[in-house]
C-alpha positions in Angstrom: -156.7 36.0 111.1 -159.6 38.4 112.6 -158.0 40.6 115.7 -159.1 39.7 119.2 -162.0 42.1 119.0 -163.4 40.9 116.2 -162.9 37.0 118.0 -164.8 38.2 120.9 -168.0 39.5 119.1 -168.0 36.4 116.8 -168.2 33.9 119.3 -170.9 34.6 121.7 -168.2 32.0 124.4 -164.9 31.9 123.8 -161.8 30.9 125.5 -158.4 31.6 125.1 -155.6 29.0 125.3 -153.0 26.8 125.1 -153.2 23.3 124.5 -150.4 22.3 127.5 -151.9 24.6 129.8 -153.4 22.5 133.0 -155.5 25.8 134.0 -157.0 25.4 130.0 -157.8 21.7 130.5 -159.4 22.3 133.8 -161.7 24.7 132.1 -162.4 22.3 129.1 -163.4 19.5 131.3 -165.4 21.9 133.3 -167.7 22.5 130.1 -167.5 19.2 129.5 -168.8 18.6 132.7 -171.7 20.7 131.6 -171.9 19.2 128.1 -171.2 23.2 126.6 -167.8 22.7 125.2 -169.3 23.0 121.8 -170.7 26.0 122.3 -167.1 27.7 123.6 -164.9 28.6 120.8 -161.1 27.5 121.6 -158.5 29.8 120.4 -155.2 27.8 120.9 -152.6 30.5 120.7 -150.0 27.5 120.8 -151.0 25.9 118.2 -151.1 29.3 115.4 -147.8 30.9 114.0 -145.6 33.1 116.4 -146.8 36.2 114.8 -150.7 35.3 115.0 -150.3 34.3 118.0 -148.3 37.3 119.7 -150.6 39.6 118.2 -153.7 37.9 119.6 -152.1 37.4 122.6 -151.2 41.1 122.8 -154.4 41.9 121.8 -156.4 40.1 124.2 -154.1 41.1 127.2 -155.5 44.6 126.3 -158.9 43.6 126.1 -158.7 41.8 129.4 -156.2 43.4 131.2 -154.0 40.6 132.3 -151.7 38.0 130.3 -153.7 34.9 131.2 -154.7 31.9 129.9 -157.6 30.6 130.3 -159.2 33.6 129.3 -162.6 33.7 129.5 -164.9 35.6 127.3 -168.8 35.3 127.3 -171.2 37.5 126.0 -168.3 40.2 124.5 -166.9 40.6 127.5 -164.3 39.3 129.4 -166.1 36.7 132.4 -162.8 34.8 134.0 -160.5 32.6 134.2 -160.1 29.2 135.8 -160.3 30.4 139.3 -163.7 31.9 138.1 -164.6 28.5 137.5 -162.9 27.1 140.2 -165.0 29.2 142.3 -168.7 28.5 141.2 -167.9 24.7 141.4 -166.5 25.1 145.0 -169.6 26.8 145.8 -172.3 24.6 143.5 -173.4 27.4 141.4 -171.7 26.7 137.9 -175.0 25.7 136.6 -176.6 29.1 137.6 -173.9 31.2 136.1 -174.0 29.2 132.6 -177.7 29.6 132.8 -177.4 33.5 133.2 -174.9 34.0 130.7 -176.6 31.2 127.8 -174.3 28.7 128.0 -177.0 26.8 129.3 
């Protein structure tokens, strides 16, 4: 399994999860919303072996600085989480921000 560094420069989008997370479905159905989820790479820590998983979790919580999921990475950087997301909807501008960072 590649380390979270090498996740996050593979996948131009990607998101970290887990699949009974309500925070991780609201972000899914967001892109679905948007018709991108293709493009987003899931990495559903639940769903790997405990020792994958607590290394990429580990290893993302470094990259990202907080134990989180949805994490949110776009562009090899971390972007967000679901009150990123949260946020542009409540204020209509989701569109605009997945046509800055190419998700549109």
């Amino acid at each position: 399994m590649p380390c979270a560094a090498d996740l996050v420069k593979q996948h131009r989008f990607l998101m970290l999860s887990k699949s009974w997370c309500p925070d991780c479905h609201y972000a899914i159905n967001i892109f679905k919303k948007y018709n991108v989820l293709d493009k987003v790479h899931l990495v559903e820590l639940d769903k790997m072996n405990t020792v994958e998983s607590l290394k990429l979790e580990k290893e993302f919580t470094a990259i990202s600085g907080r134990k989180w999921v949805p994490s949110l990475f776009f562009n090899e950087k971390f972007w967000g989480n679901e009150a990123s997301l949260k946020k542009l909807e409540s204020l209509d501008q989701t569109e605009a921000e997945f046509k800055k960072v190419g998700l549109l």
